[in-house]
NUKOL-344158 format. One record per residue (C-alpha): residue in one letter; x, y, z. Coordinates in nm, 3 decimals. Example, Ala and Ser with C-alpha at 12.3 -4.5 7.8 and 13.67 -1.06 7.14 Angstrom:
BEGIN
A_1.230_-0.450_0.780
S_1.367_-0.106_0.714
end
This chain:
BEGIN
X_3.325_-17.644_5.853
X_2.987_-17.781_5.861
X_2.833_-17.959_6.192
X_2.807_-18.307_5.966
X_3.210_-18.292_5.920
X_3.312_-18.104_6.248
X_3.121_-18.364_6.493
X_3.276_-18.694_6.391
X_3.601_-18.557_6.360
X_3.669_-18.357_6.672
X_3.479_-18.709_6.832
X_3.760_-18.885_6.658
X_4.026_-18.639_6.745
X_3.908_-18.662_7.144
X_3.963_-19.119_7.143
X_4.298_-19.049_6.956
X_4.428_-18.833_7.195
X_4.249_-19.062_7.454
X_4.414_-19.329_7.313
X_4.739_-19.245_7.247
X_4.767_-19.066_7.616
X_4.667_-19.418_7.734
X_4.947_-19.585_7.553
X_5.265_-19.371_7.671
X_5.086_-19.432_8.028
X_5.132_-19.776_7.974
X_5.455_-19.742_7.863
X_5.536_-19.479_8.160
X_5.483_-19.789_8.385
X_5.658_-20.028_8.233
X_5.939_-19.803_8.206
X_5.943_-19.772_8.579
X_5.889_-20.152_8.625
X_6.224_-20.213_8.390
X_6.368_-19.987_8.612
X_6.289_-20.119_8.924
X_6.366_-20.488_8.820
X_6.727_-20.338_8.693
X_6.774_-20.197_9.034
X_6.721_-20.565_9.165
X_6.913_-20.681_8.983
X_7.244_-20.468_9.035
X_7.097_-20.497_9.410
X_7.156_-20.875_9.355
X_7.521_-20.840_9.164
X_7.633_-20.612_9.452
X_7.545_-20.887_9.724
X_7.752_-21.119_9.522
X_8.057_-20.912_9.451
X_8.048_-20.838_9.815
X_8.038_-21.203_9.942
X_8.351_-21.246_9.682
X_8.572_-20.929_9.855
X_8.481_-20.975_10.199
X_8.733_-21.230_10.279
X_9.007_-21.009_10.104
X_8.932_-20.712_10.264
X_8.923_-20.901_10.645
X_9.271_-21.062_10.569
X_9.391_-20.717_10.450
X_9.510_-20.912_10.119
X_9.529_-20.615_9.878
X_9.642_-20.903_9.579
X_9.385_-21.102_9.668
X_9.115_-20.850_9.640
X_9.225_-20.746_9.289
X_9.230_-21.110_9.223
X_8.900_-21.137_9.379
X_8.780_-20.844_9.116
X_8.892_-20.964_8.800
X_8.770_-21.327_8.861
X_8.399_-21.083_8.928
X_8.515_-20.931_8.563
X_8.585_-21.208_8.358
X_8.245_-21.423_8.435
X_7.962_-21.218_8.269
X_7.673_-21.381_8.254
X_7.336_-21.237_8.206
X_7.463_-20.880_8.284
X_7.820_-20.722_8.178
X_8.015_-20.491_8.431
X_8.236_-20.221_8.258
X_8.411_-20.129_8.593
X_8.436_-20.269_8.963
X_8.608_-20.032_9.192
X_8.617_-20.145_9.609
X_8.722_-19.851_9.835
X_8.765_-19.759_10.175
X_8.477_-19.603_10.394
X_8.611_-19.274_10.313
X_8.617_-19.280_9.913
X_8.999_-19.388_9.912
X_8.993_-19.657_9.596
X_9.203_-20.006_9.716
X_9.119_-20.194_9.430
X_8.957_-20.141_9.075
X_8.917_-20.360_8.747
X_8.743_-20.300_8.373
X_8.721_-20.031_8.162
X_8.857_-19.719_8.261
X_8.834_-19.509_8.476
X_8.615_-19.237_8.338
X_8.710_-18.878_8.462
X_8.329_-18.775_8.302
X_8.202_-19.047_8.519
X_8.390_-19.170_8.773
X_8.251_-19.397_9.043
X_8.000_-19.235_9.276
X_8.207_-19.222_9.606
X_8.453_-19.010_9.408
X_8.171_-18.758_9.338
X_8.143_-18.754_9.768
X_7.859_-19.017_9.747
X_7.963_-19.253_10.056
X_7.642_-19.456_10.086
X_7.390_-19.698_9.820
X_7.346_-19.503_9.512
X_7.192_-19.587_9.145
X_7.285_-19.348_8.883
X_7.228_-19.396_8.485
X_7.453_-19.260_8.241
X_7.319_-18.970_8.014
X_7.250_-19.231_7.738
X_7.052_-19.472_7.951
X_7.330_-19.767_7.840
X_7.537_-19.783_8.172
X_7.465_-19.797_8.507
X_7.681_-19.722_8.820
X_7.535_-19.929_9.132
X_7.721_-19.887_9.504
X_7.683_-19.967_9.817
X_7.863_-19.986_10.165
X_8.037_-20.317_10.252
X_7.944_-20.425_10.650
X_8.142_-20.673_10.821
X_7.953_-20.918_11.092
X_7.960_-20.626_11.349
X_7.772_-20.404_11.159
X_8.044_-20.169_11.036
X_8.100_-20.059_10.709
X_8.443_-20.197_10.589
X_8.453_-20.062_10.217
X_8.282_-19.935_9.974
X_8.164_-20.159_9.696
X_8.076_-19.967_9.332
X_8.012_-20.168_9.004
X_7.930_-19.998_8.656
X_7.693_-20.247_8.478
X_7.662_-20.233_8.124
X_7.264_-20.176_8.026
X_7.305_-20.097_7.644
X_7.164_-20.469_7.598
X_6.876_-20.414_7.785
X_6.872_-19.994_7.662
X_6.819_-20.128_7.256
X_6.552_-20.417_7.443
X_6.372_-20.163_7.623
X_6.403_-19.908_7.271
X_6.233_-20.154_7.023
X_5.934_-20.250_7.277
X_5.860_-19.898_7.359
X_5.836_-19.835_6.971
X_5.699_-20.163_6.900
X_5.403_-20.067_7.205
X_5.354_-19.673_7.085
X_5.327_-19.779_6.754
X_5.053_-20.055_6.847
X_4.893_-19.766_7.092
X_4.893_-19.514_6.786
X_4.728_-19.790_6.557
X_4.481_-19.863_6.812
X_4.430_-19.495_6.819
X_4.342_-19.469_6.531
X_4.140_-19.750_6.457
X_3.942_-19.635_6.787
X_3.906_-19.262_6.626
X_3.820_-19.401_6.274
X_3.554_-19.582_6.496
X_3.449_-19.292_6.656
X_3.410_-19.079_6.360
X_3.156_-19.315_6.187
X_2.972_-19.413_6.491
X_2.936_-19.012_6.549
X_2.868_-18.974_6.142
X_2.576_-19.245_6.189
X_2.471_-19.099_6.515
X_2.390_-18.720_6.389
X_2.272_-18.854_6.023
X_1.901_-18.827_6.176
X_1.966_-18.496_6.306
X_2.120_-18.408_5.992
X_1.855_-18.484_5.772
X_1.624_-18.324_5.984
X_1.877_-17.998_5.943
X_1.916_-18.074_5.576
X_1.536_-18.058_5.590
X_1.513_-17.680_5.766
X_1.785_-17.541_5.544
X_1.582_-17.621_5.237
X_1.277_-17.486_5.379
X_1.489_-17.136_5.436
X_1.560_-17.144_5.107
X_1.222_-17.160_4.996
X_1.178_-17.553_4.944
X_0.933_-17.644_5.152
X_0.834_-18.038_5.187
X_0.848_-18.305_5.421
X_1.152_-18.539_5.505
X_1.210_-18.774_5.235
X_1.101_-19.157_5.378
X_1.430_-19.296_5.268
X_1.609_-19.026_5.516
X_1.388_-19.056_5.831
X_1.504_-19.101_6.148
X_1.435_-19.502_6.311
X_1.143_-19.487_6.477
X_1.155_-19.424_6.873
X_1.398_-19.196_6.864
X_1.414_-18.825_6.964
X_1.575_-18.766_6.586
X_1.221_-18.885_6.478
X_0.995_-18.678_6.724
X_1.187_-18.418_6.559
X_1.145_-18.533_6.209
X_0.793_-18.535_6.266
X_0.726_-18.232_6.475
X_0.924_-18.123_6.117
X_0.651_-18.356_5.917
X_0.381_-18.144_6.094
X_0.511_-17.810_6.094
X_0.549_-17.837_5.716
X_0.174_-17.996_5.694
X_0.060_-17.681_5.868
X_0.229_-17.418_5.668
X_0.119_-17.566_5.359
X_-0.244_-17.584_5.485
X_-0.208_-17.207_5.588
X_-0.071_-17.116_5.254
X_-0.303_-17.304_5.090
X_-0.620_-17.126_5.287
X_-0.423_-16.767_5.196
X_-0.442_-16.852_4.844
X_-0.811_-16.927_4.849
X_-0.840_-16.618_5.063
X_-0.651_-16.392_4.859
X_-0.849_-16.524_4.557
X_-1.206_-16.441_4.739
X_-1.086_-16.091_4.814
X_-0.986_-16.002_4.481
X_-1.297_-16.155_4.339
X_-1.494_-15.956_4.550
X_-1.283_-15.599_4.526
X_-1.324_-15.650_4.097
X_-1.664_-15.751_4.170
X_-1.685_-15.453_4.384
X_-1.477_-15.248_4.175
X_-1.678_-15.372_3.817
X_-2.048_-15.241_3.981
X_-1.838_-14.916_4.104
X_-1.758_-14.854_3.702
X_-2.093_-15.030_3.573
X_-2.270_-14.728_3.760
X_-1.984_-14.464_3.661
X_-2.033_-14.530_3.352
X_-2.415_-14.539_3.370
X_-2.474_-14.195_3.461
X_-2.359_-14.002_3.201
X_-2.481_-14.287_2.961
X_-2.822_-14.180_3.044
X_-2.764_-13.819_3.001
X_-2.558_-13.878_2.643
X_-2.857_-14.075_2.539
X_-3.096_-13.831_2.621
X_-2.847_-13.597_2.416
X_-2.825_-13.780_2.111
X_-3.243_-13.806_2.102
X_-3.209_-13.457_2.155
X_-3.009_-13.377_1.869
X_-3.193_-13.628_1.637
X_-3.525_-13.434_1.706
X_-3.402_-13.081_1.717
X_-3.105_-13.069_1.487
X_-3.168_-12.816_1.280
X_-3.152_-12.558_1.586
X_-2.792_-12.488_1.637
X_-2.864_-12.386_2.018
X_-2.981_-12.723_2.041
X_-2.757_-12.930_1.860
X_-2.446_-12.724_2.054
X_-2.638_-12.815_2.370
X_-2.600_-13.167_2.267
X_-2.268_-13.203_2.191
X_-2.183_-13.035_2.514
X_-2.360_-13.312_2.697
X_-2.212_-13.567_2.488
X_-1.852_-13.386_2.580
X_-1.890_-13.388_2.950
X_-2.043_-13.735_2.953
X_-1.729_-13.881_2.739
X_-1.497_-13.691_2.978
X_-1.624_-13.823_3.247
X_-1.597_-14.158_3.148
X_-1.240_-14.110_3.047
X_-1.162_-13.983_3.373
X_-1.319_-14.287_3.564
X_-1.139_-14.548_3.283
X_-0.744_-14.329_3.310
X_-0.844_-14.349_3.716
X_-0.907_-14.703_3.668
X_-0.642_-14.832_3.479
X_-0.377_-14.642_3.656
X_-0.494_-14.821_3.997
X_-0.468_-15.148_3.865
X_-0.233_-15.181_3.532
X_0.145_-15.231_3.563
X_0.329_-14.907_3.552
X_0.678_-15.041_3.591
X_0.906_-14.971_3.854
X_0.717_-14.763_4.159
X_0.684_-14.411_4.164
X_0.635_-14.159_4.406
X_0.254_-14.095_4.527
X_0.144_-13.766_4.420
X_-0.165_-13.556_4.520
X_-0.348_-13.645_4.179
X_-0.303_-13.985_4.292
X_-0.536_-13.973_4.586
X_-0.773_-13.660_4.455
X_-0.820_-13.964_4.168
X_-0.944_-14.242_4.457
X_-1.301_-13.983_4.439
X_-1.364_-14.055_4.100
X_-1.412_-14.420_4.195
X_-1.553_-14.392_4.557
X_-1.788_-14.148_4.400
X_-2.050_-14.355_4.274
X_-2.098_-14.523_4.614
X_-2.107_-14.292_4.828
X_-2.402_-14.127_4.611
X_-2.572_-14.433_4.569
X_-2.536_-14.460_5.000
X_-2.600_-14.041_5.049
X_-2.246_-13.999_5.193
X_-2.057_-13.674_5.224
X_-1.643_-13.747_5.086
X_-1.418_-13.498_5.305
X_-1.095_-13.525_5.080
X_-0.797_-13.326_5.271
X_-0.507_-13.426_5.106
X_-0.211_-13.197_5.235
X_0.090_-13.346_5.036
X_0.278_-12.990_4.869
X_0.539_-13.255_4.678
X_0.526_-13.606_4.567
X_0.623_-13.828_4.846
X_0.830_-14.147_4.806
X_0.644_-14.431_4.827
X_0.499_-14.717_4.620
X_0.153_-14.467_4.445
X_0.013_-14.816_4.313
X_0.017_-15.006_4.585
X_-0.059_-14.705_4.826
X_-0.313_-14.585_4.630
X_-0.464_-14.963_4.593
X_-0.467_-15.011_5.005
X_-0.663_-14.643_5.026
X_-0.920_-14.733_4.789
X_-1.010_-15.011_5.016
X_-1.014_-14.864_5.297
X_-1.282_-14.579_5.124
X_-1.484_-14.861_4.997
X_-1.480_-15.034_5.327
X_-1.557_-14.689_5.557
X_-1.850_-14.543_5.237
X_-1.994_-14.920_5.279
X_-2.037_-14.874_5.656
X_-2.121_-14.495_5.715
X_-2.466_-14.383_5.739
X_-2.645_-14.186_5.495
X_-2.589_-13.820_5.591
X_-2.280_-13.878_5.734
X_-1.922_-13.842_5.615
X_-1.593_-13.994_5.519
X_-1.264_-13.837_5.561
X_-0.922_-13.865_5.387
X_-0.650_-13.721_5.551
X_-0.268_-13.719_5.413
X_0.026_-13.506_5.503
X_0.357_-13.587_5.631
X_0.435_-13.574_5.982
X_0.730_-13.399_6.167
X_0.940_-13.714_6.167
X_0.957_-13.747_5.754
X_0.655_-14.014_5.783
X_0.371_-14.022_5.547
X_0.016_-14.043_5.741
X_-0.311_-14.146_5.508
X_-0.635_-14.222_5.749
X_-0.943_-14.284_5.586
X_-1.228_-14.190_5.912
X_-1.611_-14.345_5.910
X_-1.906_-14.274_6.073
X_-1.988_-14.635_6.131
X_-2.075_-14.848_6.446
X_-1.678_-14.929_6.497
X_-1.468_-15.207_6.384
X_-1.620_-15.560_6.442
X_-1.385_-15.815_6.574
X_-1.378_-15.997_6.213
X_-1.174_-15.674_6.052
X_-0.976_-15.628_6.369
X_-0.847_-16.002_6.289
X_-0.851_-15.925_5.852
X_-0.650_-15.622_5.983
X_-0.368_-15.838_6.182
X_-0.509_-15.653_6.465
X_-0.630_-15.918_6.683
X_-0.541_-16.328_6.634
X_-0.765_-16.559_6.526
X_-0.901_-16.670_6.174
X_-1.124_-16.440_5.994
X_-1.499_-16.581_6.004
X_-1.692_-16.467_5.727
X_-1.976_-16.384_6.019
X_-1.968_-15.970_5.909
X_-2.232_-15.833_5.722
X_-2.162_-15.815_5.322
X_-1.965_-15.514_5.205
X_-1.792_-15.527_5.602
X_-1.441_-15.554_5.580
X_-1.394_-15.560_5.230
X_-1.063_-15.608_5.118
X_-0.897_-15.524_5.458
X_-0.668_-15.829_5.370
X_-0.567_-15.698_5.090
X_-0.496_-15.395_5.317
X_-0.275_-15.535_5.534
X_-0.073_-15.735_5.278
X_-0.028_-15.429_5.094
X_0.099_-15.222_5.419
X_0.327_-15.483_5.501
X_0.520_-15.494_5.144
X_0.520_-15.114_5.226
X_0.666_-15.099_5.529
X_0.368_-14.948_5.677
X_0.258_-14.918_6.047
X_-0.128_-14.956_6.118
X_-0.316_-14.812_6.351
X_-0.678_-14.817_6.457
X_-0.852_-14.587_6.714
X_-1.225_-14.391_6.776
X_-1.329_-14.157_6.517
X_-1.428_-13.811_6.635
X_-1.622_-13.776_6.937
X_-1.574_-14.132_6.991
X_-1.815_-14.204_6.663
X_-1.674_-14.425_6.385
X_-1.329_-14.540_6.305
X_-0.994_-14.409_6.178
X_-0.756_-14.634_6.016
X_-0.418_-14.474_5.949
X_-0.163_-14.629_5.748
X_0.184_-14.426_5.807
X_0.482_-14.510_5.553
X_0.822_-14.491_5.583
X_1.032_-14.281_5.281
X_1.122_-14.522_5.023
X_1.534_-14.546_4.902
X_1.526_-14.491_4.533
X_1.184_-14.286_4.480
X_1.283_-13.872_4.457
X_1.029_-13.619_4.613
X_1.008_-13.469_4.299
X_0.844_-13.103_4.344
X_0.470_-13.091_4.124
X_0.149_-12.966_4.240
X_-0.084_-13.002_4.557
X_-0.359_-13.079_4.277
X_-0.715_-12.994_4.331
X_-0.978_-12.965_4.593
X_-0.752_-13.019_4.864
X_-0.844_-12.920_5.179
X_-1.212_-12.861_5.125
X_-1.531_-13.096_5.177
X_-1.726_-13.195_4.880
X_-2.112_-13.319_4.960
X_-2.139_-13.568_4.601
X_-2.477_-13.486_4.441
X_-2.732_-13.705_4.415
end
């Protein structure tokens, strides 16, 4: 049951009870007042009917005491007797008029009650009242019992106790119908405000409508618009990670376009010289095969770099696993650079199956990291990938540098540090690292950052959890695993 229904109601359901355990209170104490003013009253009827036997009982007048009685019985007015019994100290009856007697009920004195006494029947319609009869010395001369009929005053006493509950219960619940809306309009604030957070789990995030806002003053509306301002925030941040996101891809393609342009270039120049080759010379077939051998190599080469290409960054459907060939492929397009920049490419790639993971998006967060370490290593010096899987079933990829270390600007495009990234590194620094840590966390991947050897450079190491779904499928090591390659000039 939601908090907007369960509130009011169980506010509700707390005055009802409230209520109504007020009202049979009330009528608790007024049954003990009724009581009590019955008791007076048979208190007052005894004193009476005493006053009317005394003189028969001094005389000794047994006829005029049952004389004495049914006068007592035949003048009702206000209250009814049933039965008027007079007997001796000891419980001996000496004279008795009315209804009866009652063996289930006889007089009290014949149940061995010898003093006052005040008994209801079972069905709260008769009463049997008693008490002794003194004379002016002081001692008791008879007993005096009379049993008053109450039904009059039972049926009275019936209709006003269900005349008050049912008065109680309305009032009840006219008090919990109050309740519940007071509650209802007390939490709508906090309800909207709720309304509000729900929608932004689901994925709608926006401000609280004007028309539901809290009244002003209230801590409903500090909360509405510490709401307000959280939601102003978030949409700022996403709005700087969009133009973020954009500047990094611009810049990788950008990156990525010159690493092709000059790909591409090299054995251009070669096939050109090839074809003016074969334009001048021919007619000698040594030449002319020469030629087309150039013009082969170059044209492979280029396919190479454009299949490496285009399986980095087209949509291949549903992930695969990574495979060897897909990081031995990550040199064709570092390559370029690091020749351009004199830098040795240490490749040692130790995977003896596929390993399941997302290849494009693994293979994407590599090549940044290479472009990132070749733009920051010194000529002469080397960059090394490492991959392999370690004892616990985790792959390990670490791309090492021979740079000056990790400025504080990549630490915070890494998620290493907090803070906003300042654009304050030197261009080519930190390249895509973004895109590297966006990348590791749709992987799953832990990243970690330490010296490089001998406390020169860095090594970043992204280490990825097996992915459900994605078979180590059994297929080559590929090539040139293992060993360094120094890229020509």
């Amino acid at each position: 049951m939601p908090c907007a229904v369960r509130v009011p109601l169980l506010a509700g359901l707390v005055v009802f009870v409230v209520a109504l355990a007020t009202g049979q209170l009330v009528l608790w104490g007024m049954g003990r007042q009724l009581d009590r003013e019955a008791e007076r009253v048979g208190r007052v009827y005894l004193d009476g009917l005493s006053a009317a036997v005394l003189p028969a009982l001094r005389a000794g007048d047994g006829a005029a005491l049952q004389a004495a009685l049914d006068r007592a019985l035949g003048f009702q007015e206000g209250i009814a007797e049933r039965r008027l019994v007079v007997a001796t100290p000891a419980g001996t009856p000496l004279a008795a008029a009315g209804i009866g007697p009652e063996p289930g009920w006889p007089a009290p004195f014949n149940r061995g009650v010898l003093g006052t006494a005040w008994e209801y029947s079972e069905d709260g319609d008769a009463v049997w009242a008693q008490r002794p009869l003194p004379d002016d010395a002081g001692e008791v001369v008879a007993l005096v019992a009379a049993k008053l009929d109450l039904s009059p005053l039972a049926r009275h006493r019936k209709r006003l106790e269900l005349g008050l509950f049912g008065i109680a219960a309305g009032l009840a619940g006219l008090g919990a119908a109050l309740a519940v809306l007071t509650a209802r309009r007390a939490i709508r604030p906090v309800l909207s405000v709720a309304e509000a957070l729900g929608r932004a789990g689901a994925g709608e995030l926006r401000p609280i409508p004007a028309e539901a806002r809290p009244a002003p003053g209230t801590e409903a509306a500090r909360l509405a618009a510490a709401f307000d301002g959280m939601v102003a925030r978030l949409a700022e941040r996403e709005r700087l990670a969009e133009r973020l996101a954009e500047r990094e891809r611009a810049a990788l393609l950008g990156r990525l376009a010159a690493t092709l342009a000059h790909e591409v270039r090299n054995p251009l120049a070669g096939m050109l010289t090839a074809v003016e080759t074969a334009r001048d010379f021919g007619d000698d077939p040594a030449e002319r095969r020469e030629a087309l051998e150039v013009l082969e190599r170059g044209l492979q080469q280029i396919d190479r770099v454009v299949t490496s290409t285009l399986a980095l960054h087209r949509d291949e459907g549903p992930p695969r696993p990574l495979s060897p060939a897909d990081l031995e492929d990550l040199q064709l397009l570092v390559a370029p650079e690091a020749r351009r920049r004199g830098v040795v490419l240490d490749w040692r790639v130790a995977l003896p199956r596929p390993f399941p993971a997302d290849a494009p998006r693994v293979r994407q967060a590599v090549l940044n990291l290479l472009l990132n370490a070749v733009s920051v290593t010194p000529a002469g010096a080397a960059v090394v990938l490492e991959a392999g899987v370690a004892a616990e079933g985790w792959l390990e990829v670490a791309v090492t540098d021979a740079g000056a270390g990790l400025p504080g600007e990549a630490r915070v495009q890494l998620g290493l540090d907090p803070g906003p990234a300042e654009d304050t590194a030197p261009a080519g620094a930190g390249l895509g690292l973004e895109v590297v840590r966006e990348l590791g966390r749709r992987l799953g991947a832990q990243l970690a950052v330490s010296a490089g050897p001998e406390s020169l450079g860095t090594r970043i190491a992204l280490r990825l959890p097996p992915r459900d779904g994605l078979p180590a499928e059994t297929a080559p090591a590929g090539p040139g695993r293992g060993t360094p390659a120094e890229v020509p000039a």
